[in-house]
C-alpha positions as CSV (number, residue, x, y, z in Angstrom):
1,X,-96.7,-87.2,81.0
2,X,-100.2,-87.5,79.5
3,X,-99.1,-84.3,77.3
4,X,-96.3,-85.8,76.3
5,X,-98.4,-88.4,75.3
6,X,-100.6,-87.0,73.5
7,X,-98.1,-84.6,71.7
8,X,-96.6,-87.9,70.1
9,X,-100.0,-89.2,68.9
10,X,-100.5,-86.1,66.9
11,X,-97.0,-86.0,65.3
12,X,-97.5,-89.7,64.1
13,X,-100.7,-88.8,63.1
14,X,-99.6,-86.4,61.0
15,X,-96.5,-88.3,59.7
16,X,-99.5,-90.8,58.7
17,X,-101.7,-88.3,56.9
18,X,-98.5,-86.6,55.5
19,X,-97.0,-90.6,53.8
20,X,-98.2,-91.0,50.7
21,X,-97.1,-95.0,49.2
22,X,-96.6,-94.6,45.6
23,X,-97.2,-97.8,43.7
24,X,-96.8,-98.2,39.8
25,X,-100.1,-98.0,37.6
26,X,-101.1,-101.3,36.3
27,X,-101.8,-99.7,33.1
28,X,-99.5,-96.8,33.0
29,X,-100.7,-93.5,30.4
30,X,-99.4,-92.0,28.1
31,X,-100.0,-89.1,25.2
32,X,-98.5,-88.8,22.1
33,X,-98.3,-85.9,19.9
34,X,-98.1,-85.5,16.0
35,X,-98.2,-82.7,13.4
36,X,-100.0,-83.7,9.8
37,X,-99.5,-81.4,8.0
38,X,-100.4,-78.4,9.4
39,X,-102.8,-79.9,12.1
40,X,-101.8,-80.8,15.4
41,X,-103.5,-84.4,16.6
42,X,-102.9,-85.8,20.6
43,X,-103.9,-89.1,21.7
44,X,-104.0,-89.3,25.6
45,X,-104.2,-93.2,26.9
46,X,-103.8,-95.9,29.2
47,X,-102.0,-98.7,28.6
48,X,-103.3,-102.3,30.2
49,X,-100.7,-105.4,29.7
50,X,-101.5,-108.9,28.5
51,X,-100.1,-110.4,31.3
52,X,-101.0,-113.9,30.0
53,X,-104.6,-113.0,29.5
54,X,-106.3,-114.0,26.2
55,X,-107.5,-110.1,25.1
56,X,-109.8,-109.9,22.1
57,X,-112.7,-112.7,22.6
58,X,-111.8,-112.7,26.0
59,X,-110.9,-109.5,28.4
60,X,-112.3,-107.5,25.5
61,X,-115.3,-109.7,24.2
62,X,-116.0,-109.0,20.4
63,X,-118.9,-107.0,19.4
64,X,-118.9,-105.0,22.3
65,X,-118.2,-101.7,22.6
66,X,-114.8,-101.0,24.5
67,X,-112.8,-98.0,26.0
68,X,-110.3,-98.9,23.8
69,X,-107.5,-98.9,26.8
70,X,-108.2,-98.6,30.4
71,X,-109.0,-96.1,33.3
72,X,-110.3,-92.9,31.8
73,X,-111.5,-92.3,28.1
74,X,-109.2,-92.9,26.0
75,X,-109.2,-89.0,23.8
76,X,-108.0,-87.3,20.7
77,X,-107.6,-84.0,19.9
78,X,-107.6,-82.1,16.1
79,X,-106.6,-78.7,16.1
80,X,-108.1,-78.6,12.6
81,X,-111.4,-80.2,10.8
82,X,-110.8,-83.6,9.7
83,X,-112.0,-86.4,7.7
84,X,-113.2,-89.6,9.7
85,X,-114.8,-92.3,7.7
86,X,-116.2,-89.8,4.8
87,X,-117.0,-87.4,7.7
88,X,-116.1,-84.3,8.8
89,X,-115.4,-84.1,12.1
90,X,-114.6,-80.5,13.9
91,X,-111.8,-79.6,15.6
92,X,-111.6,-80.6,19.3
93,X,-111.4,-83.4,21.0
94,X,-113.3,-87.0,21.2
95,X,-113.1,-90.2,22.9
96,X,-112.0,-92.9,21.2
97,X,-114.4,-95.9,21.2
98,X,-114.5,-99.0,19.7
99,X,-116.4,-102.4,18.5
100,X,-113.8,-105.7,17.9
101,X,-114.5,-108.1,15.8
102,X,-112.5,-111.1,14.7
103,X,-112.1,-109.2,11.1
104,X,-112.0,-105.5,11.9
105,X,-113.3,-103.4,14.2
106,X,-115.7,-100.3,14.4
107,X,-114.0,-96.8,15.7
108,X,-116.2,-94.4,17.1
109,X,-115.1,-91.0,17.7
110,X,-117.8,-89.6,20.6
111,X,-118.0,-86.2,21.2
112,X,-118.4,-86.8,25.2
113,X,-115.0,-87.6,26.4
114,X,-115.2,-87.2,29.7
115,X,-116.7,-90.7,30.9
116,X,-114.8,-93.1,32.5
117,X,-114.8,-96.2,30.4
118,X,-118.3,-96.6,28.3
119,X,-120.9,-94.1,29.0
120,X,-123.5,-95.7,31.3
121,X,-126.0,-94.7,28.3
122,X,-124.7,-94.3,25.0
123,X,-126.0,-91.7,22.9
124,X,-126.0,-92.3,19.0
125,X,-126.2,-88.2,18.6
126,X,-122.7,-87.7,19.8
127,X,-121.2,-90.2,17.7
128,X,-119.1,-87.3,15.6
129,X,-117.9,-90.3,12.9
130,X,-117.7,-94.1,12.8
131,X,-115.0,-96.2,10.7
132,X,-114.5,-99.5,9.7
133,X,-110.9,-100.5,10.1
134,X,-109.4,-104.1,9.3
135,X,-107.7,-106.1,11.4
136,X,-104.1,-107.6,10.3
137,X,-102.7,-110.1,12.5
138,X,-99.1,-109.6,14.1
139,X,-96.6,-112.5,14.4
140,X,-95.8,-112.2,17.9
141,X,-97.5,-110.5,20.9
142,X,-97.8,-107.2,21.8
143,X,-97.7,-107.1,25.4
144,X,-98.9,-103.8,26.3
145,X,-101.7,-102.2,24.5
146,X,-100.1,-99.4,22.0
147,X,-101.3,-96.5,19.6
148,X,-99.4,-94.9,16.8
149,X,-99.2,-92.7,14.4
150,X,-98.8,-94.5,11.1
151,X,-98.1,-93.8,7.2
152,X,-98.1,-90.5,7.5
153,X,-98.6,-88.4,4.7
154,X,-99.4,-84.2,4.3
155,X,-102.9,-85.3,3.8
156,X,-103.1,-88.7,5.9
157,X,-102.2,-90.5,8.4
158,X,-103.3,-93.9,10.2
159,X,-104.1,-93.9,13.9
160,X,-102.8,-97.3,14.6
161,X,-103.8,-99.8,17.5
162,X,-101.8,-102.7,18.8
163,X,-101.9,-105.7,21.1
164,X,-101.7,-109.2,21.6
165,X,-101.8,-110.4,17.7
166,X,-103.9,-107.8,15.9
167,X,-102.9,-103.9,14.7
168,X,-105.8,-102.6,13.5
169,X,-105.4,-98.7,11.8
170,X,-108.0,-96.0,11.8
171,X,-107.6,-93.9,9.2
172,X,-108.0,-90.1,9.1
173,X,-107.7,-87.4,6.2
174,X,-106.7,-83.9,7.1
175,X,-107.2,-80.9,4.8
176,X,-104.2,-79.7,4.5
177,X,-104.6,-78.9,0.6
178,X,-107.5,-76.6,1.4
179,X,-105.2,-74.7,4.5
180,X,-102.5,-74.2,2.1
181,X,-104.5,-72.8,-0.8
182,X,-106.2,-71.0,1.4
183,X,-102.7,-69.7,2.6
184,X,-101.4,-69.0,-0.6
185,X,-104.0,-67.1,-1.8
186,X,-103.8,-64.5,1.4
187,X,-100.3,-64.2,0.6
188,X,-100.3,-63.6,-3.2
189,X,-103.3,-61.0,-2.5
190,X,-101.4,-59.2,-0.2
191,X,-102.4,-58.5,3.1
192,X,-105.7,-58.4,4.7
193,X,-107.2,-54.8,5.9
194,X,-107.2,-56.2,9.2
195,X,-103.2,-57.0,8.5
196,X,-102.9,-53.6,8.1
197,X,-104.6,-52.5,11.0
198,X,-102.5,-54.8,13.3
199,X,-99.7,-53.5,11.8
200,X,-100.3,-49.8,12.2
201,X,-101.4,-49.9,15.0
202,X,-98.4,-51.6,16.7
203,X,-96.2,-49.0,15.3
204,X,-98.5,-46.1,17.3
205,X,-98.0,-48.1,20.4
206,X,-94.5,-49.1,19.8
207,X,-93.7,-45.6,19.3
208,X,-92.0,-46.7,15.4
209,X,-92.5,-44.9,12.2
210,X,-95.7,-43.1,12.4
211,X,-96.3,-42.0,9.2
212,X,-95.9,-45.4,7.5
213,X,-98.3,-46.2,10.6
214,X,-100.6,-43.3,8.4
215,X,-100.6,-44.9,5.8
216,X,-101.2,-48.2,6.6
217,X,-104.5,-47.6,8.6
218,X,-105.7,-45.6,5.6
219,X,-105.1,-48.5,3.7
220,X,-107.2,-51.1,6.2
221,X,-109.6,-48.4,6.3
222,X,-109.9,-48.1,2.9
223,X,-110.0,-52.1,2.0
224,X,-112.5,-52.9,5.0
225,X,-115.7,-53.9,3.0
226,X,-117.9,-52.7,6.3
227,X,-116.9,-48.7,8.4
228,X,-115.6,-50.0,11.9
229,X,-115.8,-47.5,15.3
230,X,-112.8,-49.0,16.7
231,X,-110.7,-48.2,12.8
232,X,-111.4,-44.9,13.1
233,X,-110.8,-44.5,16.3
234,X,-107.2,-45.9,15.7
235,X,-106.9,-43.9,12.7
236,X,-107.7,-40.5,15.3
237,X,-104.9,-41.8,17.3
238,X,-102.3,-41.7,14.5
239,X,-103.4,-39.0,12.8
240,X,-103.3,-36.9,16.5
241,X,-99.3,-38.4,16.7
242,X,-98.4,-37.5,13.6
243,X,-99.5,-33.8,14.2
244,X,-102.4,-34.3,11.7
245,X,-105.3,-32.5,14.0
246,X,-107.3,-31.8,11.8
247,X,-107.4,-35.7,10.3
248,X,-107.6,-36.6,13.7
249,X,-110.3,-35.0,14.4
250,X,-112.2,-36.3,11.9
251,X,-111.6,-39.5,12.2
252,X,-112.6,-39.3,15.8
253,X,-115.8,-37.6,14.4
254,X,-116.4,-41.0,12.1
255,X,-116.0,-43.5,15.1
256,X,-117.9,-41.5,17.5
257,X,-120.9,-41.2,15.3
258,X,-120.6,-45.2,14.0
259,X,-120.0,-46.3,18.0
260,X,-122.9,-44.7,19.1
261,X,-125.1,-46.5,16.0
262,X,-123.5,-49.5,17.9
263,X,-124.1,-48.3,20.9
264,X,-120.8,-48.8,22.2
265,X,-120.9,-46.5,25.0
266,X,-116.9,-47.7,25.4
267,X,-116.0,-46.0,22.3
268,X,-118.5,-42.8,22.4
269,X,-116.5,-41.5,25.8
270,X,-113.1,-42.1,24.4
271,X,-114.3,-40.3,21.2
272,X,-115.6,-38.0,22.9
273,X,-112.9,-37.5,25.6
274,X,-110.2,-37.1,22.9
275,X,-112.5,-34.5,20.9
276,X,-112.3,-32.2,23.9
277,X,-108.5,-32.5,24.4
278,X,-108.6,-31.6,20.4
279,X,-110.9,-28.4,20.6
280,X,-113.4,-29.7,18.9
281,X,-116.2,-29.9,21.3
């Protein structure tokens, strides 16, 4: 009987331990996604509710600096360089702090966003860019807190913040001018030595068209501004597919005596591994 016991205390035991009550978050997250551009920008957040609490001057005091949500920082994420405030600010991603005021508000992006709520000692150094964004007051309330994206342009866009009465807009510039010139001009120069490279040396491994595979990793060769082991060493592989042994060979010869400069001991066996299957050593 006392086993039986005892064998029911450990299966409600575990039935405990095993029960997990799942409640709704009082300030639920979210993370919203946007392309300028050509940048990709995320915003991940939580969301606290009024809930018939006066907000600004009161459960966020002005002139103080706030997580700008709840829970966890609240974080952003450029996949490109950006603009914030006249400041460049790298890509990767930030937390998103701020200062209310009854007039606007100061948005700090900090380059430590892994704090919950303010950092227990702020540090001035990884401020990556402050603005100053205005507030414009809202003719009804906005129960929960809420961020947008906002006037989006190819080259802009405002990172907009809402609740109670007041939307306030951070703005940010992304260089999207400079990524597409920069775009253009690899295209209408053709492509890159390292284009052709890639290129050729997919076709040796895919097993396609090996002589236009010749010729295009004479062509990188022949545009790289500075020799590279590992070109030659491709261009030895072609060269011994395409039944050129004697090109082979002296490529091989090229990126064995450039890998051991570099001392690439990698490169020097394989060199010299293929040069014996070749004859030439």
């Amino acid at each position: 009987m006392k086993k039986i016991i005892l064998f029911v205390c450990a299966i409600a035991t575990t039935f405990a331990v095993q029960a997990q009550l799942e409640t709704p978050a009082p300030s639920p997250s979210q993370k919203i996604e946007q392309k300028v551009g050509l940048t990709d920008v995320t915003v991940e957040y939580s969301r606290p509710s009024m809930k018939g609490r006066t907000i600004f001057g009161g459960l966020v005091p002005y002139d103080k600096i706030w997580r700008t949500g709840a829970n966890a920082n609240t974080k952003i994420t450029f996949s490109d360089d950006v603009m914030v405030g006249g400041k460049e600010v790298k890509a990767g991603t930030y937390a998103i702090y701020t200062r209310p005021g009854v007039q606007s508000w100061d948005v700090m992006l900090y380059s430590d966003s892994n704090n919950w709520g303010t950092p227990q000692k702020w540090d001035d150094s990884k401020v990556a860019a402050t603005a100053k964004a205005q507030v414009f007051p809202l003719p009804i309330d906005i129960e929960t807190f809420t961020m947008s994206f906002d006037d989006i342009t190819n080259n802009s866009a405002n990172l907009g913040m809402m609740w109670e009465k007041s939307y306030v807009a951070l703005p940010i510039e992304f260089m999207t001018d400079k990524q597409v010139s920069a775009s253009i001009d690899r295209v209408m120069n053709g492509p890159s030595a390292n284009d052709y490279y890639q290129a050729a040396v997919y076709y040796l491994n895919a097993g396609k068209d090996i002589n236009k595979a010749k010729t295009w990793i004479d062509k990188a060769i022949e545009m790289r501004e500075q020799p590279a082991f590992w070109f030659h060493r491709q261009q030895s592989l072609i060269y011994a597919k395409a039944g050129d042994k004697k090109g082979a060979i002296s490529a091989a010869k090229k990126s064995l005596e450039m890998a051991k400069e570099a001392g690439n001991d990698d490169y020097v066996a394989l060199n010299t591994k293929s040069l014996k299957e070749w004859g030439a050593m």
